[in-house]
N, C-alpha and C positions, 0 to 999 in steps of 0.2 A: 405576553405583555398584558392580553387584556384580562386573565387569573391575576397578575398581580397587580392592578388596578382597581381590583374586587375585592381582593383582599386589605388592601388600604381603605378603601370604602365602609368594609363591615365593622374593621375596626374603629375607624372615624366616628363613626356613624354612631356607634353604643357611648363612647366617649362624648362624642360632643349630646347625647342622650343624657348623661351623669350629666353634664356642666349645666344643662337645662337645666336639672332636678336641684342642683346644687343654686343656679340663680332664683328660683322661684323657692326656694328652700321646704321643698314638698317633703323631704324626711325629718325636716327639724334638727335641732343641735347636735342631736344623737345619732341618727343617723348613719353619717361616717365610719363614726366608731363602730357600730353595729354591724356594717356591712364588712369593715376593716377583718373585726374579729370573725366574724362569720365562715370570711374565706381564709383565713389563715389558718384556722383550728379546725375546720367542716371544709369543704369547698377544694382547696387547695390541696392537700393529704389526700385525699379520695382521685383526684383529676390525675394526679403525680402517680400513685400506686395503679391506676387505670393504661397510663401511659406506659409506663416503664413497664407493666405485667405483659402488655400486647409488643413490646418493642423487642427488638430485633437483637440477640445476644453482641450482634457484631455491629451495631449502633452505639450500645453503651459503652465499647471499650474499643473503638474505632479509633482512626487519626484525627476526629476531633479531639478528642479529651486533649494529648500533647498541644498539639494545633492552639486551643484555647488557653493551656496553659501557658503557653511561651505568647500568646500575644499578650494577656493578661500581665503578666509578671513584668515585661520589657515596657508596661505603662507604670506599673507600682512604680521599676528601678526609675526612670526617668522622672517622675515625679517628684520622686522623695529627692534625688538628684538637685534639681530644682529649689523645691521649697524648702530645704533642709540646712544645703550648703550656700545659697546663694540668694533665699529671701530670710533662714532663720528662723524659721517656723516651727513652735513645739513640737512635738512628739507627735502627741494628741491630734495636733490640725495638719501634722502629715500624713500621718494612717486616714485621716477621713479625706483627705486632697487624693492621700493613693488611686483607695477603695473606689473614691468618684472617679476616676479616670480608666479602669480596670473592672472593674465588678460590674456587670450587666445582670440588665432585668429579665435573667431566664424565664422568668417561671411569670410574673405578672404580665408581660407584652410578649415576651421571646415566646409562650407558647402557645398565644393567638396568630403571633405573624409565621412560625415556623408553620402552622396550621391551613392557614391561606396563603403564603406565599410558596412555602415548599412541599407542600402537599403531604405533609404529617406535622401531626403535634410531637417527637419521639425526637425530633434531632436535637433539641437545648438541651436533652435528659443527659446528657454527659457533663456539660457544665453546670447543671443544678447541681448534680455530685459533689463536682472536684470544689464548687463554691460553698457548699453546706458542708461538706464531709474535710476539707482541708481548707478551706480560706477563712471561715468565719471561726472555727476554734484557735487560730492560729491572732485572726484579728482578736477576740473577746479576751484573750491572755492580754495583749501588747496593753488596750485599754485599760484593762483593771488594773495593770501594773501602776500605769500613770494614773488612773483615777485613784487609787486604794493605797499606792505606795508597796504592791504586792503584785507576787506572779501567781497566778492561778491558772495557769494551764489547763488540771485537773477540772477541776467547776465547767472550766470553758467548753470542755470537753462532755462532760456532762448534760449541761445544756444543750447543748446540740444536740447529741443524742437522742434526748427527749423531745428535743423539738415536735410539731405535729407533723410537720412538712418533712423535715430526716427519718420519719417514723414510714411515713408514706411511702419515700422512695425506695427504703430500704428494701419493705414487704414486697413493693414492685419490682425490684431489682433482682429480690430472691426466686420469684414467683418465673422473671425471664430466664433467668439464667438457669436453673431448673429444669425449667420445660416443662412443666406444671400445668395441666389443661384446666382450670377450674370450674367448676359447674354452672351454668344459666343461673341457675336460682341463689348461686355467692356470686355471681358478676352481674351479674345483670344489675339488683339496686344500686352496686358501686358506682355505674357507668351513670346510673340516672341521676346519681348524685352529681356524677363529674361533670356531666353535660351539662349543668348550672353554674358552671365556676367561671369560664370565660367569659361570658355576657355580664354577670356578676362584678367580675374584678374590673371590666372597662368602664361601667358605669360605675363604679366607686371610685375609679380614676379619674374620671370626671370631673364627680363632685368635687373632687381634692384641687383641681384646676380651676374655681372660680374664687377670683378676689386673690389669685397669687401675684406678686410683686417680684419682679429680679432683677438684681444687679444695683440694690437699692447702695448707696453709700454705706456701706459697713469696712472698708477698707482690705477688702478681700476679692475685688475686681478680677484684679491678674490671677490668684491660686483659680477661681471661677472658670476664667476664658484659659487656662493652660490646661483644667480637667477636661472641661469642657470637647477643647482641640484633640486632646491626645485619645478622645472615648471614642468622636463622632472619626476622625479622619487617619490619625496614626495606628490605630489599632484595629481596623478593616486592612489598612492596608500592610501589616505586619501580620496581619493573618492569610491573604492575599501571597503575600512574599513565602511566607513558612508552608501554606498548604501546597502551593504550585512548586515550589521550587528546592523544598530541604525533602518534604513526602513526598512529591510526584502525583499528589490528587489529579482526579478528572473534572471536567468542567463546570458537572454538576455537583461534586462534593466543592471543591474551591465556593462556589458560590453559597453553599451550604456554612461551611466555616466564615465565610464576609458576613454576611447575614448575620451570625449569630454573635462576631465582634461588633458589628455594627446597631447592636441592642443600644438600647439609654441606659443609664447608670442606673443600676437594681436601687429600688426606695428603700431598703433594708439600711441602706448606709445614712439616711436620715435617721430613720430610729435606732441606730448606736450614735448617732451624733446628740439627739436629745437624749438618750440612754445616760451618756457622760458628761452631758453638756457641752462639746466641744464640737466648733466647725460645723453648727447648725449652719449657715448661712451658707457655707461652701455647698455640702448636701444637698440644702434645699432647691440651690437655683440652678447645680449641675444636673439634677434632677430631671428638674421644669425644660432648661436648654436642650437638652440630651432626648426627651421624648420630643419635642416638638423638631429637634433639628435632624434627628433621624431617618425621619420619613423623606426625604431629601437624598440622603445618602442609600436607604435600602431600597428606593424607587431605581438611585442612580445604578446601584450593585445588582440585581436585577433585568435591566436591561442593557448590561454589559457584560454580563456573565452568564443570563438565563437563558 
């Protein structure tokens, strides 16, 4: 209990560091951005190929990945359920309702907390995959369909590919699976890179946390608190039910799979919301609710499970 008390701590701690830097505005306007791009293209890619290169072949392709998938998916279906059939909600503002309700923040919180709370950064590294390598080409199609009046699959696909962070995981994925021992003087700088990106991304988190507003009157309350519900409470516990009782996990994987359903909604899905302009508002404060409501749930999952 008292590791993962420490580890809410370290986290906290860098974060509410950013929100300082962001209320005294010590980086200036730019800032953000700088730091944004920083770890997305540098930072993140390096930390991801570092992880996945030392991770365990039977981590990556373990009964998380299913596990994740079937809690993930059983949020989209219920959602779209929801806002589609019985609020009416476009296209557009139900893929970004999904995504908030399903899509977790592997990679920018999942793998500081997987870090301190479970005692490796390696275990999100299956749903950074299955979310990079299958959810985001599959989202990036549906969108430009509705944005463009076009299906571009192919582009979507592309994209991704190229990504910097699909590029990372990839090489690390190849590099595990392999068996590939790389040499001190090719790992070594990667590692010194990576070890900057955690500290990095909390405090750029931060920043992004001062002067946020939610739940402002936009008339999107209820899609809000139904992401919201089904990110922080439904889909721990459908991962919960699926890990324990369809796989037969042990106690400390179940807890492993809670954990990693019980991430905040990945901020990616803001920037495809401003990408098409649609369902900013949803995004944005599932966002905000989802990291702060979290810690709550993964405190609770944790000493119920750990």
């Amino acid at each position: 209990m008292l590791e993962s008390l420490t580890g809410f701590v370290v986290v906290g701690v860098a974060i509410l560091v950013g929100w300082i830097i962001g209320r005294i505005d010590l980086l200036g306007e730019h800032g953000r951005p700088v730091l944004a791009r920083l770890t997305f293209f540098v930072l993140s890619p390096f930390l991801l190929f570092v992880v996945l290169a030392q991770a365990d072949v039977r981590t990556l392709f373990s009964a998380y990945l299913p596990v994740a998938a079937i809690a993930a998916v059983a949020m989209f279906a219920v959602y779209v359920v929801v806002a589609r059939l019985a609020w009416r909600r476009s296209v557009g503002e139900t893929v970004i309702g999904a995504l908030s309700a399903g899509q977790v923040n592997s990679n920018n919180i999942g793998i500081p907390l997987s870090l301190y709370l479970l005692g490796s950064a390696a275990y999100p590294a299956p749903v950074i995959l299955l979310q990079l390598l299958v959810f985001t080409p599959v989202t990036m199609a549906i969108l430009d369909a509705v944005a463009f009046g076009r299906a571009s699959f192919g582009k979507a696909v592309v994209r991704t590919l190229t990504n910097p962070i699909v590029i990372g995981s990839v090489l690390g994925t190849i590099v595990s699976v392999s068996g590939v021992e790389l040499p001190p003087i090719v790992f070594e700088p990667a590692v010194l890179i990576a070890n900057a990106c955690v500290p990095v991304l909390l405090i750029s988190y931060g920043i992004s946390l001062y002067g946020q507003r939610v739940l402002s009157p936009s008339g999107r309350r209820r899609d809000i608190v139904l992401a919201t519900g089904l990110k922080l409470v439904a889909m721990p516990l459908v991962a919960w039910l699926v890990g324990q009782y369809v796989f037969g996990l042990d106690r400390h994987d179940v807890l492993v799979v809670v954990v990693l359903a019980a991430l905040p909604t990945a901020q990616n899905v803001f920037n495809y919301s401003q990408r098409y302009g649609v369902g900013e508002t949803i995004s944005r404060d599932t966002v905000f609710l989802t990291t702060i409501g979290c810690l709550p749930v993964l405190l609770a999952a944790t000493f119920l499970l750990g």
